[in-house]
N, C-alpha and C positions, 0 to 999 in steps of 0.2 A: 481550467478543470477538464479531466478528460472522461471519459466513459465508454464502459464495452461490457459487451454480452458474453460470457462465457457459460455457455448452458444456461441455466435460470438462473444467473446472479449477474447482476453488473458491480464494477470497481471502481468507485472514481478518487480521483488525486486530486485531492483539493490543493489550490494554487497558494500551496508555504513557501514556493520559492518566488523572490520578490521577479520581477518581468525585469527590472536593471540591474541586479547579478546576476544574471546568466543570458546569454543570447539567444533570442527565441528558441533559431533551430536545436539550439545543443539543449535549452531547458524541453523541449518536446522530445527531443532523442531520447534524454534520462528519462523521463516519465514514462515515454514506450518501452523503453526497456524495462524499468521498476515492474511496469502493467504486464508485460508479457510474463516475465517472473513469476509474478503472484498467480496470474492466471492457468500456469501451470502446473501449481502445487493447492488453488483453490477449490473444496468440492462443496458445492451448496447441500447444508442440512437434506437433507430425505424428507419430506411429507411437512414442512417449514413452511408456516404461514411468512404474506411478505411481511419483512423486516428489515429494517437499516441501521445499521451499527457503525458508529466514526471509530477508528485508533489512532491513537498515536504511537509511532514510533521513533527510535532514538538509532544512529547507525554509529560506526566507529568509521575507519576509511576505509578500512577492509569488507566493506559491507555487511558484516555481521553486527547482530543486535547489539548496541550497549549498554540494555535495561530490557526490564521486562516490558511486553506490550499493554498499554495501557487502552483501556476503553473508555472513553468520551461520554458522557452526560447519562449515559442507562445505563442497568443493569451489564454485568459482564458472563451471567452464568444462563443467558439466551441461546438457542440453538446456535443463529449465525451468528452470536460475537462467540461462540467459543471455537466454530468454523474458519472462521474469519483468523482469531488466532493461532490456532493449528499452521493454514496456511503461509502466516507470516514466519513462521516458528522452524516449517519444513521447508523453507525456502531460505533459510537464512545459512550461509552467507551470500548475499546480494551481488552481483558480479559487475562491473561497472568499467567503463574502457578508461583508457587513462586519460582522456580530452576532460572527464570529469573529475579528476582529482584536482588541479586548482579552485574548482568550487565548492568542496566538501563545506564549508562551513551554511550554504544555501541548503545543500539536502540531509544534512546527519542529521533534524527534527522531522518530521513528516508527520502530517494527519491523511488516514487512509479510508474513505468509506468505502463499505460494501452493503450492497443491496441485493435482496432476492427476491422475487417474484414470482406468485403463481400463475 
């Protein structure tokens, strides 16, 4: 799992990709780059109490969506899960080097939390 601070939200990438398809360093490569990604099309709710919201997402190999974003066990029409959507939404298509495309079938499902705090 990984985690970071982008202004008052952190991301984390819960570990969908199993530790023996993918070799540490390249499943950490992909995940910094997924994180850097998101982090740059994410902006935390304005005046958002904390909340944490999971998604899941579905990828094609082109790194674009291939399904809608799905939200995970709450409500989806929350400040941050609609936040949280947005940003996956404005970031999509996902960009990805091609040392990643032999393992497409490890990341084309992804569950993605984000949290933010006051």
């Amino acid at each position: 799992m990984i985690r970071f601070v982008p202004a008052l939200a952190s991301l984390i990438l819960l570990g969908s990709i199993p530790a023996q398809a993918m070799a540490f360093e390249h499943r950490d490569a992909f995940l910094r780059s997924l994180r850097d990604q998101i982090s740059r099309c994410y902006m935390a709710p304005i005046g958002a109490s904390s909340a944490r919201v999971r998604l899941e997402i579905r990828l094609r190999r082109d790194g674009s969506l291939a399904g809608p974003v799905k939200v995970i066990g709450q409500a989806p029409d929350t400040a941050t899960a609609k936040a949280a959507i947005r940003s996956i939404q404005r970031c999509s298509p996902f960009q990805f080097g091609a040392e990643f495309r032999s393992s497409y079938d490890q990341w084309k499902r992804l569950q993605i939390e984000f949290e933010t705090s006051q």
